[in-house]
C-alpha positions, 0 to 999 in steps of 0.5 A: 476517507474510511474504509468500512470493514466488519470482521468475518464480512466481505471487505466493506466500501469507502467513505469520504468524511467532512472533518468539520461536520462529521458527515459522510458521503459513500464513494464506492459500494463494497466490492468483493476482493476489493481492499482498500489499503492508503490514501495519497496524493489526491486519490485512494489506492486499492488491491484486488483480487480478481474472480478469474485470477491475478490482482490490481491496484486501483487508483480511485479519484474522489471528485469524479469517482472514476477507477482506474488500474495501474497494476495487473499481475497474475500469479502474484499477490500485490499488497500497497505498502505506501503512497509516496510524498508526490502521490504514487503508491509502492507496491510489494509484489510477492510470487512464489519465486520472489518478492520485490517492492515496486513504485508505480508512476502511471497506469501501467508504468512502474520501476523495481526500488528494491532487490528480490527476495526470496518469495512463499510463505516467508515474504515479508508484509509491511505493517507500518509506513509514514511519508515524510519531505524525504521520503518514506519510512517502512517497516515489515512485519519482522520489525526492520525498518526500511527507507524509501526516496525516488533516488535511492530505492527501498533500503533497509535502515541497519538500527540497533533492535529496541524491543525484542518482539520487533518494532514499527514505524509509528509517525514523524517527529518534530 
């Protein structure tokens, strides 16, 4: 799947690719406030901002083009960090007094996996993320790295710092 977006424009709409022709077929039109953010576990994931106020995380499934919310909040921003090896997404949820990463596992089912920051201007974005068997790795915007499983929740991964401007998550190994 591809996300059509043209800088200075409203976010675009998305696209399901055939690898092996190359041909392309519209799932969803562009949408205004709509972003689509991560692909997992046999759907596409997007945050929204509302005309009237609050965000949603929508789940969209490509066979049957059928979205559905599993997130809503007011006076928070959502941002999809993930999609997790069995398909539900993390989400950071950033408010004014905090911040926190949420997983959700159904519409309208979600569990905290990690401790509450301080939130504003400062709350961390999460730039780079990869799924691997064991869970996923994450990093923020200011080059910690993070690791995330069903059982452990989100914890930071205490690494020597390599570069001195940061560093990302860049893919698996083998």
């Amino acid at each position: 799947m591809v996300h059509r977006h043209r800088a200075g424009e409203p976010a675009g709409g998305l696209l399901l690719l055939d690898p092996g022709s190359g041909a392309a077929r519209s799932l969803r039109p562009a949408e205004a406030g709509v972003e689509w953010a991560g692909v997992g576990g046999g759907a596409a994931w997007a945050s929204a901002t509302l005309p009237g106020g609050g965000e949603e995380v929508q789940r969209l499934d490509p066979e049957h083009g059928t979205v559905a919310v599993w997130m809503h909040r007011e006076g928070a921003g959502l941002r999809l960090i993930a999609v997790d090896g069995d398909g539900h997404p993390l989400v950071q949820v950033a408010a004014p007094q905090a911040s926190s990463v949420w997983l959700l596992t159904a519409p309208g089912q979600a569990r905290q996996v990690s401790d509450s920051s301080p939130g504003g201007d400062d709350t961390p974005g999460y730039p780079a993320a990869v799924t691997d068997a064991g869970g996923v790795w994450v990093s923020d915007d200011g080059g910690a790295l993070y690791r995330f499983s069903p059982s452990t929740g989100l914890r930071r991964v205490d690494v020597p710092r390599l570069f001195p401007t940061g560093q990302r998550v860049a893919g698996g190994c083998s």
